[in-house]
N, C-alpha and C positions, 0 to 999 in steps of 0.2 A: 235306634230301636234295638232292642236285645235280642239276643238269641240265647231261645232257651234249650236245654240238654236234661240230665237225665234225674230224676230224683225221684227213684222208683217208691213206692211204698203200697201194703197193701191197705187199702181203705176200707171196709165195709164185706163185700164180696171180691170185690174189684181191684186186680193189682193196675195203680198206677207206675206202669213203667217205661220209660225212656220220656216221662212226661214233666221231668223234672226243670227247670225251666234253667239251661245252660247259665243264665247270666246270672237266674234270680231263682236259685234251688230254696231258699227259704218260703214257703209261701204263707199269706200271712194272717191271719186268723181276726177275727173280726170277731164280738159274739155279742151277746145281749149286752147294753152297755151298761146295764147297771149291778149292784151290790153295795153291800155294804163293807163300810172297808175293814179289810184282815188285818190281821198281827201280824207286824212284821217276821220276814224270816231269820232264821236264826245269823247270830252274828258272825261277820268273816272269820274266816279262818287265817290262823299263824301262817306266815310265809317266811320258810324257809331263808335267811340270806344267804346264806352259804352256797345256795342253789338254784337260784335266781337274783337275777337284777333288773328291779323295776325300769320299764322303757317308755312306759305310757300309763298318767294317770287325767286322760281322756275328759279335755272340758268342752263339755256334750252341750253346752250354750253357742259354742262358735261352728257355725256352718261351715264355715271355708275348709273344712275338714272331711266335707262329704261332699258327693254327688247324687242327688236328686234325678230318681229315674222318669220318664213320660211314657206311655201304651200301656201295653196290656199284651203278657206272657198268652203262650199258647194251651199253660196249662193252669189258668186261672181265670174267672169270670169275669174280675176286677179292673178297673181300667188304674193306674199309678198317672196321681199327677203331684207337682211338687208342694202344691200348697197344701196339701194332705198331710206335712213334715215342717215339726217347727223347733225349735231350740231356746231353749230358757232356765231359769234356776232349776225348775225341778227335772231338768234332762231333755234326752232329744226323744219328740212324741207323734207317732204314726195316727194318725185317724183316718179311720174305714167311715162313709155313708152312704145312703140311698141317695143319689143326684137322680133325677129326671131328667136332666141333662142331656146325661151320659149314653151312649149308645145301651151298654149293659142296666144301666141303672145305679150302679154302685163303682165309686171312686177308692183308690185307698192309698200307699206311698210308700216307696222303695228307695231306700237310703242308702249310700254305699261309702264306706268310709276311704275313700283313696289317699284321703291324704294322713292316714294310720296305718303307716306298713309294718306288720309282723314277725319278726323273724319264724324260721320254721320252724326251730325249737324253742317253745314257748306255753308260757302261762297265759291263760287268757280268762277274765272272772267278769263276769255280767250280771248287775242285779235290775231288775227291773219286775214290771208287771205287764201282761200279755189278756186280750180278749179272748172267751169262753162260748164256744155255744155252735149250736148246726151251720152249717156252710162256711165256718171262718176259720183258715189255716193262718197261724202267726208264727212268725219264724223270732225267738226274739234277737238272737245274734244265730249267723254263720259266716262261715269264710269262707272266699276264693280266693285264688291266686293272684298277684299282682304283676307278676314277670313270668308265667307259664301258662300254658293254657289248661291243662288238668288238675280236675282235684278238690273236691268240696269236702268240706267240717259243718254238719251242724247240731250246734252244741243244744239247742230245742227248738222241736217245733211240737205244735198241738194240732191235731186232724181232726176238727169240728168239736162234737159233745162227748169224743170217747171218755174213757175213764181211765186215761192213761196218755200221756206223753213220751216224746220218744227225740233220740240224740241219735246221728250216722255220718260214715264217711261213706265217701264215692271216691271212683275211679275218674275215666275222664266221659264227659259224655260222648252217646253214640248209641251204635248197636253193640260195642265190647263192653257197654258199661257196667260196671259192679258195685255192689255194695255193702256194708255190715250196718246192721241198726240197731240199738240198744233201746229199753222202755222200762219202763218205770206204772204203777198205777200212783196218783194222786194221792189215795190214801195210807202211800209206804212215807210220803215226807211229813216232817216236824209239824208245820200246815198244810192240810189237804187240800185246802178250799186253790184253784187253780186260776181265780182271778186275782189271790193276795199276790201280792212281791214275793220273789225267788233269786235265787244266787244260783247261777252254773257255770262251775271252771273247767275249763278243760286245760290238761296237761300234757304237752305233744312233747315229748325224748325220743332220742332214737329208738326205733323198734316198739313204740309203743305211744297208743291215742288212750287217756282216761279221761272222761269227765264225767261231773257229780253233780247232782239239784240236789242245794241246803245240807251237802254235805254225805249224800245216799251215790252209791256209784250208779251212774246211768247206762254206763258203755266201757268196759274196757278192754283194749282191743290192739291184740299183734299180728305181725304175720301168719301167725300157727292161725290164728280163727277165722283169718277171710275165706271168700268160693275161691274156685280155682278159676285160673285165669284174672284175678285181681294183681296189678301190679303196685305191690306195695311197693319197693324201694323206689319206681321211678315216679310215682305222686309224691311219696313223703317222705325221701330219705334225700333228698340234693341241698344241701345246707346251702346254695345261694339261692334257694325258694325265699319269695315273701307271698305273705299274705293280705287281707283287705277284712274288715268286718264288713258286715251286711245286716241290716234289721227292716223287714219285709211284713206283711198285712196282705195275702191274699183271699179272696172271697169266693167260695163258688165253683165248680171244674169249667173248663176251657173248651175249646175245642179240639185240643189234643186229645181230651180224657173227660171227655161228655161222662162216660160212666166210674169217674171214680170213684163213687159213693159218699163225696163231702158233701152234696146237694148246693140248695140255698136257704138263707137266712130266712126264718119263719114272716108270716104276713105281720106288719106293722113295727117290725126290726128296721132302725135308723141308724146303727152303725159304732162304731166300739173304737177302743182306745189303747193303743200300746205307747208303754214308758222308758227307756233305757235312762233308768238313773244314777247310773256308775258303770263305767268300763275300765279297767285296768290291764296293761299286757306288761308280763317279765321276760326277760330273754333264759333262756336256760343255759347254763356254764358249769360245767365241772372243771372247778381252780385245781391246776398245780400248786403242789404247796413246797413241798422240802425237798431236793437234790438227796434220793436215801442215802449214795454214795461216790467217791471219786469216778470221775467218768473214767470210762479206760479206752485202751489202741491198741493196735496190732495190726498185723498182716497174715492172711493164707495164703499156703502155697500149693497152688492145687493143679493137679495132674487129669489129662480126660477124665471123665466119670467118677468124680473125688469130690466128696464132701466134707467140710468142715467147719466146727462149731469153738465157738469160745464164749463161756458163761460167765455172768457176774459172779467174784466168790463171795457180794457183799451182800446179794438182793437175795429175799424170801418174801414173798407179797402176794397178796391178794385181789388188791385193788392197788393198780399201779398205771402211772404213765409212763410209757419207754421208747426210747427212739435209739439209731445208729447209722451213722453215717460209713455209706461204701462209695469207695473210688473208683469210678468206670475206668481199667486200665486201657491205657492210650494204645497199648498192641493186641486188643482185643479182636482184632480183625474180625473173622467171620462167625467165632465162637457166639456161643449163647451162655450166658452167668446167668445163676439164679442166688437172689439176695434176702433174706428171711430173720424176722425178729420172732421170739417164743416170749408170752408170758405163762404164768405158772405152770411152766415147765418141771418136769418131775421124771424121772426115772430115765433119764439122761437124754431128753426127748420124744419119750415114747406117748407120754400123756402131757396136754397143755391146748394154747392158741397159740395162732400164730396166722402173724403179715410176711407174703412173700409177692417179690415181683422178679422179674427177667427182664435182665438188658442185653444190649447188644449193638451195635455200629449205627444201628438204622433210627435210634434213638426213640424209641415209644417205650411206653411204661405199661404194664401189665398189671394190676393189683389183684390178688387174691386174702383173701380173712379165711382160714382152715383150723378144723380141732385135729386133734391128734390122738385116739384111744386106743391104747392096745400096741402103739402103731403104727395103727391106720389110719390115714390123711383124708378126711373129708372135706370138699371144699364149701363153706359155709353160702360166701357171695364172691362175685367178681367183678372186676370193672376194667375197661382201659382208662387211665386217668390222664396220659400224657401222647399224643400222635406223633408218630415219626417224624423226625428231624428236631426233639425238642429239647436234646442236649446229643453231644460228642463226646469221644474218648475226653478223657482226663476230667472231665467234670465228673461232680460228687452228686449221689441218690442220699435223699433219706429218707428212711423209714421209720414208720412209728407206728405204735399199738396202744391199746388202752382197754385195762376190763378193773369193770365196776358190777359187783355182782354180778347178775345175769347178761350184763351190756359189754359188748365187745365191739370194739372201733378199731379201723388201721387207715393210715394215710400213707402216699409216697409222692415227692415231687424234688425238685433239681434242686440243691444247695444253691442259696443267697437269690431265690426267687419266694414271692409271698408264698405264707406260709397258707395252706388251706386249707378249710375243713376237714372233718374228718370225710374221708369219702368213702367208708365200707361202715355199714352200723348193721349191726346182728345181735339179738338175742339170744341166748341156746343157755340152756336149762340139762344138759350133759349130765348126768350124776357123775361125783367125783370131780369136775373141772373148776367148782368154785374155790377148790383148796390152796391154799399159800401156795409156790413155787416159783422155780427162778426163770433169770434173763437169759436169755442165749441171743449170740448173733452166730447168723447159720450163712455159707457161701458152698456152693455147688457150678463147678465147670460142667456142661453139658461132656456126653462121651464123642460127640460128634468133630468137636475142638481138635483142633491138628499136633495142638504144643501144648505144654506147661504153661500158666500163667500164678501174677503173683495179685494178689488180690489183698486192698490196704483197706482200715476201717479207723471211724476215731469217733469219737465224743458219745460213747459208748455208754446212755447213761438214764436215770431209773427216777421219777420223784412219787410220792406220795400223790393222794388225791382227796380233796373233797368232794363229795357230788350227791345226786338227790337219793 
């Protein structure tokens, strides 16, 4: 049985909130089941290769690809049973009815695609068609998690006969729950009519959720625009996140949310029909492409309270991926190092980004993502990446950065262990920081340090990027 969570929305008078149902935040729309059929919506959109690579082109004939839900959410009328969901040439198809049956009266079907997992930065395009009309919320695609427990996408749903459709992310459910939601009215797309066929992609990059119906933006959404108290980096920023699609038909409010103004289906209403008849998911990748210049080495030699920097004389860049390997020296005893990459660095590091972490005997890793203006050191995000004991003197840190227009990444983890995602992803829109400038690797002995130390670095070194 599910458990359901939060999928606030305001309906009519009435905010439905915390009534969003944890397992099955899509709820799923049922409407009059007739019309005449629409023109199709407009035609897909060019995908980028360079910036995607296709992972999934989703054959919506084979079940074994989904799990078929049974009951009935706390904040839906509807009872889900699985023969309500069938799979064939023209796609996978949810049907809502009036059973007499049924305790409520009305059955409908909740689809869960488990065996389609997501990456978390990803392209996701769904065309289908969705029922219209009083009492029926249709979800046509959304996401959860498949290895976390927080965190919902949904790229559409329709709240009965409005005159307008709407896209949102969530937090996790609860009572902390949060939300941002995007809408659209029916007659801003190509087709207005809200029973034809429609296309919605959403586009998840770091520091940023877009998605678009037939091509009109629906939602687009970064840290800067959530409420406070939204935990953006910890829902959507942990690149070993997957996700699940979900396509949902609910009917009716629940018992959670008696009042949330979707009511029920008019007298003599038999029940409606949603179609998913294309699904495609791309993974998102910004390729390294060209090595700009010879890698370089060296060594600081740094004194208590001594910092020291050595720059590429060959980088100027904008958009760049940079990394540099530092040597945890093996007499580092009680001292604390601090290890820092700059990209466009400028005015001898007074303006740029910049990845820094601190080591020390006890072996944890600390990562900070900072700008630089003026100066002064703002720390962007931070994270512990690495727990004590998780390398010793003489092994090597490396660090690395990455800014692609407004997108800034840094990673740090132990030489000749797998390499991992980026683990700091930020946005910032700084005036002045998009401007070419160079590398720097930066080394700092704490003053607290008893001795001199000598501090080694190598593979020092800058490529090009493609990205979206």
């Amino acid at each position: 049985m599910r458990h359901f969570g939060i999928r606030a929305r305001a309906i009519g008078s009435a905010l439905a909130i915390g009534i969003l149902a944890a397992s099955l935040p899509a709820p799923a729309a049922m409407a009059a089941a007739t019309a005449a059929a629409a023109p199709p919506s407009a035609p897909r959109a060019a995908v980028d290769a360079g910036a995607w690579s296709l992972v999934h082109d989703v054959d919506l004939s084979d079940p074994s690809l989904w799990r078929l839900e049974t009951g009935r959410a706390g904040n839906t009328g509807s009872v889900d049973r699985p023969e309500n969901v069938s799979f064939g040439a023209e796609g996978l198809t949810i049907r809502t009815r009036f059973d007499g049956s049924a305790s409520t009266g009305i059955t409908s079907g909740d689809a869960r695609g488990a065996g389609i997992p997501i990456p978390n930065y990803a392209r996701v395009e769904v065309t289908g068609t969705m029922p219209y009309g009083a009492g029926v919320w249709p979800a046509l695609l959304w996401l959860r998690p498949l290895n976390h427990p927080d965190g919902e996408i949904d790229l559409v749903e329709v709240f009965g006969a409005r005159d307008d459709f709407a896209a949102t992310v969530h937090t996790e459910y609860g009572p902390t729950h949060r939300q941002k939601q995007g809408s659209l009215p029916w007659a801003s797309l190509p087709n207005p009519d809200p029973r034809a066929e429609h296309t919605f992609v959403m586009e998840k990059t770091p520091g940023r959720i877009h998605i678009t119906a037939d091509g009109v933006t629906l939602l687009d959404v970064t840290p800067a625009d959530v409420p406070p108290g939204f935990d953006w980096n910890g829902v959507f920023e942990d690149e070993t996140k997957l996700w699940y699609p979900r396509s949902t038909i609910q009917v009716g409010c629940g018992v959670d949310n008696p009042g949330c103004g979707l009511g029920r289906p008019p007298a003599g209403w038999r029940g409606g029909t949603q179609t998913l008849s294309s699904l495609r998911v791309w993974e998102w990748n910004v390729a390294e492409d060209v090595t700009l210049a010879t890698p370089m080495s060296g060594q600081f030699d740094l004194a208590p309270g001594q910092e020291r920097t050595d720059t590429h004389p060959a980088i100027w860049q904008a958009s760049v991926t940079a990394g540099v390997t530092f040597r945890v020296p093996e007499d580092i005893g009680d001292a604390a190092l601090y290890y820092s990459i700059d990209a466009r660095s400028r005015e001898n590091g007074r303006q740029g980004y910049r990845a820094s972490t601190s080591v020390s005997a006890r072996g944890a890793l600390h990562l900070q993502l900072q700008k630089v203006v003026d100066g002064t050191v703002t720390v962007l995000a931070e994270k512990t990446v690495l727990p004590p004991g998780s390398y010793a003197p003489g092994q090597s840190i490396r660090l690395g950065i990455q800014a692609s227009g407004d997108l800034i990444r840094a990673r740090a983890y132990v030489r000749g262990a797998a390499i991992p995602g980026w683990q700091l992803n930020v946005r910032d829109r700084t005036p002045g920081l998009d401007a070419p400038g160079g590398f720097r690797a930066v080394a700092y002995l704490a003053g607290s340090a008893d001795r001199p130390l000598t501090q080694a670095y190598d593979t020092m070194r800058a490529y090009t990027l493609t990205a979206p």
